[in-house]
Structures are given as structure tokens and as C-alpha cells.
C-alpha positions as CSV (number, residue, x, y, z in Angstrom):
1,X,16.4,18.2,-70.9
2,X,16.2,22.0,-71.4
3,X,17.6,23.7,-68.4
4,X,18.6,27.6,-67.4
5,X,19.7,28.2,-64.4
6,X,20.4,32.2,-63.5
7,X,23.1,32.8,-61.0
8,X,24.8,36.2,-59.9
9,X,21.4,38.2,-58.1
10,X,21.8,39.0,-54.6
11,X,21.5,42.4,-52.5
12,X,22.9,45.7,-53.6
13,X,22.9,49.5,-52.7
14,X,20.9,51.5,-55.0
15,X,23.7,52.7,-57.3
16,X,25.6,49.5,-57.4
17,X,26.2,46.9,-59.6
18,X,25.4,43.2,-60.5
19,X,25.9,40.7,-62.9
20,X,23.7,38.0,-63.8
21,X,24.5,34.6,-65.4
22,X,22.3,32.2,-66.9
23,X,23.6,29.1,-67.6
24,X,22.1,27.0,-70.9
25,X,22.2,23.4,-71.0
26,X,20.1,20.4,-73.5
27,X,19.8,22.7,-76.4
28,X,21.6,24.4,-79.4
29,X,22.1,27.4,-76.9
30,X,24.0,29.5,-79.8
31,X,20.7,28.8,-82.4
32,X,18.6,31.0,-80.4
33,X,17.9,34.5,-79.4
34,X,18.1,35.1,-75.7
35,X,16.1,37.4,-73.2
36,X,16.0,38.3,-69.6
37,X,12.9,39.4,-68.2
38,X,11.6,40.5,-64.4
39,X,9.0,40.5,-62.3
40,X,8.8,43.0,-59.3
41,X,6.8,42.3,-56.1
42,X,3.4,42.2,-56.9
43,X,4.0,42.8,-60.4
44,X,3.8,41.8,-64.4
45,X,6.2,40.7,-66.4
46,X,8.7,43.2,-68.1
47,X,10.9,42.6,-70.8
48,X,14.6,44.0,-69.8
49,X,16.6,42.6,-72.5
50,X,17.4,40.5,-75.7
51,X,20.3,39.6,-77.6
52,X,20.7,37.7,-81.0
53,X,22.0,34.4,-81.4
54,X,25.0,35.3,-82.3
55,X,25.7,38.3,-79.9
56,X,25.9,41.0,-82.2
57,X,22.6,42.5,-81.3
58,X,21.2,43.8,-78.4
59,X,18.0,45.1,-77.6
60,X,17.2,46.9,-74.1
61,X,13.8,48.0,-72.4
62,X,14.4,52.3,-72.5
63,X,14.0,51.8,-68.5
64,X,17.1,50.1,-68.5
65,X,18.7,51.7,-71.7
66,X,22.1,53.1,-70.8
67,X,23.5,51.1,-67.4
68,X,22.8,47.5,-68.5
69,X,24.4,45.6,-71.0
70,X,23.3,41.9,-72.1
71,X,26.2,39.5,-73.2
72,X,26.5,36.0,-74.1
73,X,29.6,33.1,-74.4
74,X,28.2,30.7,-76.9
75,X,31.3,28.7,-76.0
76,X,30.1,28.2,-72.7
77,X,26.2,28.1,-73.1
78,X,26.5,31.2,-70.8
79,X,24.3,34.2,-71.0
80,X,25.0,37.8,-69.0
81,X,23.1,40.8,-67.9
82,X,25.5,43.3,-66.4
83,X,23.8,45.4,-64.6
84,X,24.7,49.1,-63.2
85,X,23.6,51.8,-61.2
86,X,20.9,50.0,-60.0
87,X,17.4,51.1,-58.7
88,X,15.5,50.1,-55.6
89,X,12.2,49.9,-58.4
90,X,14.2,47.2,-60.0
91,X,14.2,44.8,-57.0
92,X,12.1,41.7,-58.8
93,X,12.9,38.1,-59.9
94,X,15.1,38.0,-62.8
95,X,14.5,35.4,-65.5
96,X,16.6,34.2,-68.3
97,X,14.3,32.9,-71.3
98,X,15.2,31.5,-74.7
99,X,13.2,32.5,-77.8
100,X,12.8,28.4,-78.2
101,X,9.9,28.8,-75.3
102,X,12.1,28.1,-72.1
103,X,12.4,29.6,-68.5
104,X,14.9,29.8,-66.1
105,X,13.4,29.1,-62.2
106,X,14.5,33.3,-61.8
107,X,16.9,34.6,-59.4
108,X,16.0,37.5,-56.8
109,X,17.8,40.9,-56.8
110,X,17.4,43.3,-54.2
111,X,18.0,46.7,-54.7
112,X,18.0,48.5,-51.0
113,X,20.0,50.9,-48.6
């Protein structure tokens, strides 16, 4: 079956740097445009990031515009979101989603000093 799995959150200094994974598995994973979206304590949803199928495009939220950068390894069913100079505001639940309709479980960053 369809399954993302993100990887990669954790806690960080504001200022610092993470990279995020998702891993793609039980569908053509290099057919479909790919997003990350998050979810901040108590929070909507916001859109962060999208890239094309083929990698060549990327698309960012103008919050995030500038420090991160969204990636993907269609050799490895592998999606990134590199992730710099990072803001306590952006402490939320980070999920990967394909434009296909599925959703990764989310992975927690913490952005704190």
C-alpha cells in the first residue's frame, strides 16, 4: 500500500539547520508532484513547499523563501526538505504529501534555545 514515512525532524537552536526526508513506497513516486506541509501547535495547515515530478521545479511558501530548499531522488523514492536558519515560529508537525492524495504520519520539529 501507499506509504510516506518522514524522518530527519528533531530539536534545533533557532538559527540551525535540519533536513527532512520522506520516504515513498507502493506508488509511481517519480509520476507525481510532491509537497511538505506543517502544522504548528494549535494551528492550520500551511503549505511550505512543492516540487515537480521530475525535480526541476520548486515552489516555496515566501515565509520560507530563501533558507529552505525542497529536493527529491526519484531513484530512491526519497523526498527532502533542507531546512536553514530556522525559526522558533516554525516549531510544528512536518508532513510530506503527494499530489496523488496521500499523507505522511508527520514528524515534529522543534525550533527552541
Amino acid at each position: 500500500q501507499v506509504q510516506l514515512v518522514e524522518s530527519g525532524g528533531g530539536l534545533v537552536q533557532p538559527g540551525g539547520s535540519l533536513r527532512l526526508s520522506c520516504a515513498a513506497s507502493g506508488f509511481t513516486f517519480s509520476s507525481y508532484y510532491m509537497s511538505w506541509v506543517r502544522q504548528a501547535p494549535g494551528k492550520g495547515l500551511e503549505w511550505v513547499s512543492e516540487i515537480n515530478s521530475g525535480g526541476g521545479s520548486t515552489y516555496y511558501a515566501d515565509s520560507v523563501k530563501g533558507r529552505f530548499t525542497g529536493s527529491r531522488d526519484n531513484a530512491k523514492n526519497t523526498l527532502y526538505l533542507q531546512m536553514n536558519s530556522l525559526k522558533p515560529k516554525e516549531t510544528a508537525l512536518y508532513y510530506c504529501t503527494a499530489s496523488q492524495g496521500s499523507w505522511g504520519r508527520g514528524h515534529q520539529v522543534t525550533v527552541t534555545s
